[in-house]
N, C-alpha and C positions, 0 to 999 in steps of 0.2 A: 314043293312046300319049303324046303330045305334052301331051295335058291331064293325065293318068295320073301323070307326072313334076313335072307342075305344082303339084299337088295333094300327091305326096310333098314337095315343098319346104317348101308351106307350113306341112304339119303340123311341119314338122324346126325351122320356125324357130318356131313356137306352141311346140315344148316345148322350146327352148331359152331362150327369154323365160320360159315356166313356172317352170325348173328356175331362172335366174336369178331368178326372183320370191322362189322357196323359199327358198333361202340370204339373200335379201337380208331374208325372215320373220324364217327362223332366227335372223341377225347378230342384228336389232331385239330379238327375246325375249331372245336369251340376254344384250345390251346391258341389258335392263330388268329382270330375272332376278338378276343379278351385282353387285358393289359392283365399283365402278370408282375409282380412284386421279385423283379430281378437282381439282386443284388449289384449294386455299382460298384464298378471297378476302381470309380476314382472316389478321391475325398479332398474337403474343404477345410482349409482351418485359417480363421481370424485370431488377430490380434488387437485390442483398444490399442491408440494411439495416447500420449499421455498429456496432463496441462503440463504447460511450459513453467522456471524458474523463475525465482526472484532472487536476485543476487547481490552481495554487495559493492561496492569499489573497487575492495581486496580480495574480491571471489569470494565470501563465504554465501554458502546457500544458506537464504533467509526464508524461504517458502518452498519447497519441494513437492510434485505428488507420489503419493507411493500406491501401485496397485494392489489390489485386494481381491484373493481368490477362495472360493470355495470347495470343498471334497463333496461328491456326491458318488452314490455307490446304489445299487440293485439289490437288496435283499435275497430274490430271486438265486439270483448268480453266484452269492456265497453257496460253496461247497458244505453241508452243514457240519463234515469231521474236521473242516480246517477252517473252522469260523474263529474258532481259538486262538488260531494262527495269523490271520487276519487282521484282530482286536490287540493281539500284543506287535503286530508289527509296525499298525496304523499309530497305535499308541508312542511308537519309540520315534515315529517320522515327523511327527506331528505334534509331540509336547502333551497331546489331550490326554487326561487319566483315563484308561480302562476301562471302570465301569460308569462314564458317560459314554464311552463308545457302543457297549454294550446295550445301556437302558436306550440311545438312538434307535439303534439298530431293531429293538425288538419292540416300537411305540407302533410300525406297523409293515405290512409287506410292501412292496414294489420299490421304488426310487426314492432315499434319504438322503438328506443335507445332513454330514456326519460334522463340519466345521465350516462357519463364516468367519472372514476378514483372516484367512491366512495370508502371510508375506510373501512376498516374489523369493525368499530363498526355503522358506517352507513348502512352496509351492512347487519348486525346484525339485526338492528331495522327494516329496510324492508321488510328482510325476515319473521319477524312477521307480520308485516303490510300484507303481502302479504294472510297472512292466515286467519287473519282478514277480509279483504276484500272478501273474496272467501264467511267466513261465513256471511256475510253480504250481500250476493247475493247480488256485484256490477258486477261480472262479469257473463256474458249467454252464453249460446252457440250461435254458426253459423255456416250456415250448407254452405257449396263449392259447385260450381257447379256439381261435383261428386257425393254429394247425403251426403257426413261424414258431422258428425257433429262435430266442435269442440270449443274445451274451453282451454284455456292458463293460461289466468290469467296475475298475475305481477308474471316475473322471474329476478332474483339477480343472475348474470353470472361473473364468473371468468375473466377475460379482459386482468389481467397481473400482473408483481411487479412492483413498482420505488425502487431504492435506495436510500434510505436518512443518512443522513450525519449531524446527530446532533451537530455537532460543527462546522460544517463552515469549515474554510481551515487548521483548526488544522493537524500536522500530514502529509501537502502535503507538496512535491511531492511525499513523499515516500508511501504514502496512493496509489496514483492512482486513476484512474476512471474508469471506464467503458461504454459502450453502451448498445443500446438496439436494440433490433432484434424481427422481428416477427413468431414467428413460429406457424402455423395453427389457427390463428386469436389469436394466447395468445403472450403478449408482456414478453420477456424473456431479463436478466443482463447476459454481459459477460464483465468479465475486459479485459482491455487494457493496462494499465500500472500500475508501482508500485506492491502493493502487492496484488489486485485486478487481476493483471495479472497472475504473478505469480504461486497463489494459484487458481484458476479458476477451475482448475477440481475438489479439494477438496471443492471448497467453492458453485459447482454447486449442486442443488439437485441431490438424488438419484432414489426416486420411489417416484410418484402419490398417494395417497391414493383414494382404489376406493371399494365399497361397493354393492353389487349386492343380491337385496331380495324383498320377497312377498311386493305390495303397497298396498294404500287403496283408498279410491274413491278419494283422492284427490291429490292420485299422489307421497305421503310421504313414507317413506319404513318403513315397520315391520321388525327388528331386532327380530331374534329368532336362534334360533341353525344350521337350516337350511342355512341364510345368509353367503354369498363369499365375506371376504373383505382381502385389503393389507395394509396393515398399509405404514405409509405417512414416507420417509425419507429423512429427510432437508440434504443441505448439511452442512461440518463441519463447528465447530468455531473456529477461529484462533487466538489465545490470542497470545500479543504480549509482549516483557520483557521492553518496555517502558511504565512506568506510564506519567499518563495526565499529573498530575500537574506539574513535574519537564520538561516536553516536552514543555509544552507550555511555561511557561517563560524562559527556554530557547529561543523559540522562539521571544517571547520579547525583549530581549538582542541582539538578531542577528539584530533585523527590528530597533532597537533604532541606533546601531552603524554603519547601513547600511548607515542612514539617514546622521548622520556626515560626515561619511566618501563618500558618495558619490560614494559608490561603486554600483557594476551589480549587486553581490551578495555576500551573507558570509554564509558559512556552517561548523556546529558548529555539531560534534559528539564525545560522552560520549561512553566509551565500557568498560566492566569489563574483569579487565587485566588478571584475572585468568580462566576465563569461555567463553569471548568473545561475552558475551551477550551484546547489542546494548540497552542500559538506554535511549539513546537520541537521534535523529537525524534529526537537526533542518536547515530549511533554511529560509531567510530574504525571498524568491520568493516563495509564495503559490496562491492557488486559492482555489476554492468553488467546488469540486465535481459535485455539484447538479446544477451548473448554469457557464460554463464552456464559458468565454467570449473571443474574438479575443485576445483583448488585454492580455490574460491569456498564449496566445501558450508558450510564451518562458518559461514560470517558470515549465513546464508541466512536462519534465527530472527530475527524480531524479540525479543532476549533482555531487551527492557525487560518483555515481560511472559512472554515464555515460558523461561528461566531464574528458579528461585527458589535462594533460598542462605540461609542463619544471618545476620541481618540485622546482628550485634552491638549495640554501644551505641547505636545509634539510635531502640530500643527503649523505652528507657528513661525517652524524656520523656511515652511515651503510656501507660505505667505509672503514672508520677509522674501525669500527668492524672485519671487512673481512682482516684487514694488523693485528690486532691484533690477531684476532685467529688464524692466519698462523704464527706466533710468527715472522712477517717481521720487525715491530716495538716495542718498547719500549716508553710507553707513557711519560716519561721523556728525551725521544731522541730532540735533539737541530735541530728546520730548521733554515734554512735561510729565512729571511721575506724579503732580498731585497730592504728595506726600503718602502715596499706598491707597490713596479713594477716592474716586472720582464717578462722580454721577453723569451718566448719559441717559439724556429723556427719564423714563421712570425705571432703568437701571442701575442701583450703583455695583461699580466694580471695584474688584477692592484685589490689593498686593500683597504678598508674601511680606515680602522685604519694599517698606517705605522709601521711595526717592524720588527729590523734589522735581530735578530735571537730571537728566538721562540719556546717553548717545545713542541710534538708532540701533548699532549691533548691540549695546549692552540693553537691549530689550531684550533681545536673544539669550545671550550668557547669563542674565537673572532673570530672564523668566517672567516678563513683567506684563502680567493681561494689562495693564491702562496704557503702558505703549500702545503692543500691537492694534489696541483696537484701535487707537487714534491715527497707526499707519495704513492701517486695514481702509478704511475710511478716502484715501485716495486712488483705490480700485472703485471703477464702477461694477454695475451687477455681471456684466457681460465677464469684463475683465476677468474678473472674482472667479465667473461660475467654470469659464473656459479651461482658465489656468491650473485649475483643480483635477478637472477630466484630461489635461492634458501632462498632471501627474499621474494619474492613472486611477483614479479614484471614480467609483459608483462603471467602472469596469471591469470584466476580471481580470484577475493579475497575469494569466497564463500560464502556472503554473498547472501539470499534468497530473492534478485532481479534481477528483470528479465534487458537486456539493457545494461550488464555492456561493456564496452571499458577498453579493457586490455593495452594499452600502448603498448610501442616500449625501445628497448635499442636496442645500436648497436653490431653487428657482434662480434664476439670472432676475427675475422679476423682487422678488422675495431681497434677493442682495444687494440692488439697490437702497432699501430701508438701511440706514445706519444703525440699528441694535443688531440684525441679521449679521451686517457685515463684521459687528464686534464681536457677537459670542461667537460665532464661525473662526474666525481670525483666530483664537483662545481654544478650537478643539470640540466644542459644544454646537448643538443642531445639525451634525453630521456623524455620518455612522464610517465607520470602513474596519475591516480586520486588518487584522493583524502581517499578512503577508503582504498588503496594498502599502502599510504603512513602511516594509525593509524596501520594495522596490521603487517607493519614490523616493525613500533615502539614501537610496543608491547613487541616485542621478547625481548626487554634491559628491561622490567620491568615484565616479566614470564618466568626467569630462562633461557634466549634465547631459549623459543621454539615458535612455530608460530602458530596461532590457528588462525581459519574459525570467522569470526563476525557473530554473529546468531542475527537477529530481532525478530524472532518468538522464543516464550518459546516451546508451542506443540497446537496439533488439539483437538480438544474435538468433541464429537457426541452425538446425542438430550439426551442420556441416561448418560451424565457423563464420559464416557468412552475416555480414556488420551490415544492418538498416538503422542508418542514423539520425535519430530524432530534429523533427524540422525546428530548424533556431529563427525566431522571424527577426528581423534585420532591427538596430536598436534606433532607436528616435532620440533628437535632437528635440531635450525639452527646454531648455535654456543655454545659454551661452556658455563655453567652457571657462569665460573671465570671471563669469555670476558663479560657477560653480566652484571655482578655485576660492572665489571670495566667501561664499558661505560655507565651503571648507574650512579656511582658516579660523568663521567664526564658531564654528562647533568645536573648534582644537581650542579654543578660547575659551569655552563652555566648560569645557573638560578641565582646562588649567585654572581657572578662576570663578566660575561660576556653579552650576547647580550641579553638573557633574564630576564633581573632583575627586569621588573615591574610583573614579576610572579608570585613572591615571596609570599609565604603565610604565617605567625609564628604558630608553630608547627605540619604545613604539610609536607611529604616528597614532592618538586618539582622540578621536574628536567625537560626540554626538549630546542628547537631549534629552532632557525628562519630562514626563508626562504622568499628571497625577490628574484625575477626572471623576466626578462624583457617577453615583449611578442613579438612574431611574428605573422609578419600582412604581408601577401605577398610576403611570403619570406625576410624578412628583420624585422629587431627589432625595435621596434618602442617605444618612451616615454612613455609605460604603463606598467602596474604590476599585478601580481597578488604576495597574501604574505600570508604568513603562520608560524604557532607556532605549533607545535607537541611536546607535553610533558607526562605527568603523574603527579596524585597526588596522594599520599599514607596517610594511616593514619597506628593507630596501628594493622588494621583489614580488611582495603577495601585497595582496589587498584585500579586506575583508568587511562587506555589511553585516552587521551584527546585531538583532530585533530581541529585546526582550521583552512580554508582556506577562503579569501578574495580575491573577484576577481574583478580586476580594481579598486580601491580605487583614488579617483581624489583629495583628498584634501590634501595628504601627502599619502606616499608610501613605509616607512620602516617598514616590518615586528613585529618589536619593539613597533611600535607604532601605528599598526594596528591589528596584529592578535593578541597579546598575551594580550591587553586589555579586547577580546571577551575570554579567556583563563583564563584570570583572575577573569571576572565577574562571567564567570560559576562556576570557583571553591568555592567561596565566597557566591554565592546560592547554590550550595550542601554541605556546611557547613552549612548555614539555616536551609536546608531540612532535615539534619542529615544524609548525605548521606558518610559524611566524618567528624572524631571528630578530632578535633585538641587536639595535647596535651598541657594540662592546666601549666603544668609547663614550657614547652619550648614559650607559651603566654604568661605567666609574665615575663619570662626571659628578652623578646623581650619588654614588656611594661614599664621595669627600663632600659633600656639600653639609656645612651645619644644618642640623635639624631643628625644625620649630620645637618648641615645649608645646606639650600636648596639652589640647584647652578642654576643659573639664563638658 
């Protein structure tokens, strides 16, 4: 009986070692069966790649991005005796008061956003902070209703860039702005207008930097031979051929005589007559980039080229060019001035300044619509219409902004008719801005050929490396004999006629005014816009020089509105040394009796 019980035992503990064998089968299959939640040995960590600068002549950054990081932290993981410690340390790394750190922390459990749009050097200090704390065992695990355990900590997360715009509204409209966009929780720049626009695919980053290798218990990566990474690449920087300092007071100039004059606006552009680099381009209407107000909308166009208008008399010398290179006139040929009125068909035209007859350039130098229309008149329509597009007009200018409005001139058909070819001749029945207007005026001070305005000098990339903006080759739009000649006669203009407060002693300056009614409704209406296009030379610079005033309310002759903004500027780029006068044709001008001033 005794053995009988003995024997029951042993079998009872053989199948309970069985039964524990089973299950312990079982556990191992269904272990090797099943994908299990292994922790990885290795870790990944990304970097945004950044937009590219905007710079200017003399290196200053005019557009920058700065990235933008957030703190996020586990509620969980705080330790709750050294949450204290925590809030006052987060506090001290971070700038935030205390108790918004605290009412964050406590709106609910799991994963908080403690601070948005922290700086790359605040983000810097936290991320020590962050490892700090870890050695500091502030933060523990917690274990999910699933059975894991985990630990987080404080993370410093990528969130986005802003654009910043360390000067304020220097530089707009032609600067531009941009928006922002979100793409898969990262806030990303894209231009919109100006040269933000423009350049946008150049100035977008390229590739991530992103880094893939063995971690260590705390999550950090070990860098060794083994590690996969890509290196980060921003996008380009876009240096531009205007310096700050001669842009902004320019600027200056324009917003002082905006104010007098009462005008919408005045835009004021500098280009180097041999290369067609853009030194300046300045308007009285800017805004702020980074804080872009209703009241802002209208100034927001770059309206040097995207605004066109009735260019008026400034027209006129690229006409007179067009009958002189077709050797139709003789600039000593005699018109008839009519006495200041003269009717064509069911037009009359009427003159400033009355005279009877008139040499063909002194059509030019005063300015005279009953000339030109009467030389206009020996173009046919073809002539007429060619010769205009092959100033450059109702094309774009080329200039590397985005927006431009190319203007209108009429038909080759339409030119034919003789009132067409008159008011056309005088600036009227054709449209073109303002930039079309410095680059055909170029052509009479660069041998008559016609060259692209370039704002951007070239690209740069993180390493130094020079992509140079394509210059397309210049055109021969007239003869260099025609150009010399209608040179001399805009230096005429300037000495004697409608441009005389232009005058600089011992600059070469030569150029024209234009004063031109506006249309409101089909119909003209008591307002102006006016304008001075010239040049100023020295023994070694050459410079086109455009200025256009739009609506001017206190007085409205080109004389005495644009060519003041024309004058001011040349007189600070002889400050700036950007133009030297010659020292002997200065004292020339400094013994010379002076007229009595006429009332």
């Amino acid at each position: 009986m005794r053995h009988s019980n003995k024997s029951k035992k042993i079998l009872a503990l053989f199948l309970v070692l069985m039964f524990g064998f089973v299950i312990f089968l079982a556990v191992m299959l269904y272990t090797a069966l099943h994908n299990r939640d292994i922790p990885s040995i290795y870790s990944e960590e990304s970097t945004k790649a950044q937009r590219g600068s905007i710079i200017s002549a003399d290196g200053f950054h005019i557009a920058t991005t700065q990235k933008l990081y957030k703190a996020v932290v586990n509620t969980r993981n705080i330790d709750p005796d050294k949450e204290e410690l925590f809030i006052q340390l987060f506090s001290i790394y971070s700038g935030t008061e205390p108790s918004e750190i605290r009412e964050r922390l406590h709106t609910r459990k799991g994963s908080v956003t403690l601070s948005y749009h922290i700086s790359p050097k605040e983000a810097m200090y936290l991320k020590t902070l962050a490892f700090e704390l870890r050695r500091l065992g502030v933060f523990i695990e917690y274990e999910t209703p699933s059975g894991d355990r985990v630990l987080q900590g404080l993370n410093i997360l990528e969130s986005g860039e802003a654009r910043q715009y360390p000067y304020g509204n220097l530089l707009t409209p032609l600067l531009g702005y941009p928006r922002k966009i979100e793409e898969d929780g990262y806030t990303r720049v894209y231009g919109i207008k100006g040269l933000e626009k423009f350049f946008d695919e150049e100035l977008n980053p390229q590739q991530n930097k992103t880094q893939k290798a063995l971690r260590d218990v705390n999550g950090y990566l070990i860098l060794n031979k083994q590690s996969q990474a890509k290196r980060q690449i921003n996008g380009l920087t876009v240096k531009l051929n205007i310096p700050i300092m001669l842009q902004s007071r320019i600027e200056t100039i324009t917003d002082q005589i905006k104010e007098q004059l009462q005008a919408d606006e005045i835009i004021a552009t500098v280009m180097e007559s041999k290369t067609g680099k853009i030194v300046a381009l300045a308007s009285s209407n800017r805004f702020d980039p980074s804080h872009i107000r209703t009241a802002d909308y209208p100034s927001l166009n770059t309206n040097a080229i995207e605004y066109s208008f009735e260019p008026g008399s400034v027209v006129k010398p690229i006409i007179f060019s067009l009958l002189l290179d077709r050797g139709l006139i003789n600039p000593y040929d005699m018109v008839n001035g009519h006495n200041g009125r003269f009717t064509m068909g069911r037009k009359t035209i009427v003159d400033e300044h009355a005279f009877s007859m008139i040499s063909a350039e002194d059509v030019i130098v005063h300015s005279s619509n009953i000339g030109i229309a009467q030389l206009a008149q020996k173009l046919n329509g073809a002539e007429f219409t060619e010769g205009l597009k092959r100033f450059g007009f109702t094309h774009f200018s080329g200039i590397d902004l985005p927006y431009e409005k190319r203007g209108s001139i009429p038909s080759s058909t339409q030119l034919n008719n003789y009132l067409y070819k008159a008011i056309t001749s005088y600036g009227y029945g054709m449209r073109s801005n303002a930039m079309q207007m410095i680059k055909a005026y170029n052509v009479f001070n660069n041998g008559g050929r016609l060259i692209n305005p370039m704002v951007v000098e070239a690209l740069y990339d993180d390493n130094g490396r020079t992509i140079p903006m394509q210059i397309q080759a210049p055109i021969q739009v007239i003869s260099p004999a025609t150009a010399a000649r209608m040179k001399q006669i805009l230096i005429k203009t300037v000495n004697e006629g409608t441009g005389t407060a232009a005058k600089t002693p011992g600059l070469e300056i030569g150029g024209k005014t234009g004063t031109a009614h506006i249309a409101k409704n089909g119909a003209y209406v008591n307002s102006y816009h006016t304008s001075f296009i010239g040049f100023a030379n020295d023994a070694k610079h050459s410079y086109t020089i455009g200025i256009a005033v739009i609506e001017p309310r206190t007085v409205y002759f080109a004389s005495i509105t644009a060519v003041p903004v024309f004058k001011a500027i040349v007189d600070l780029m002889v400050e700036e040394k950007y133009l030297i006068p010659n020292p002997s044709a200065v004292t020339e001008m400094s013994v010379m009796p002076q007229e009595p001033t006429r009332p």
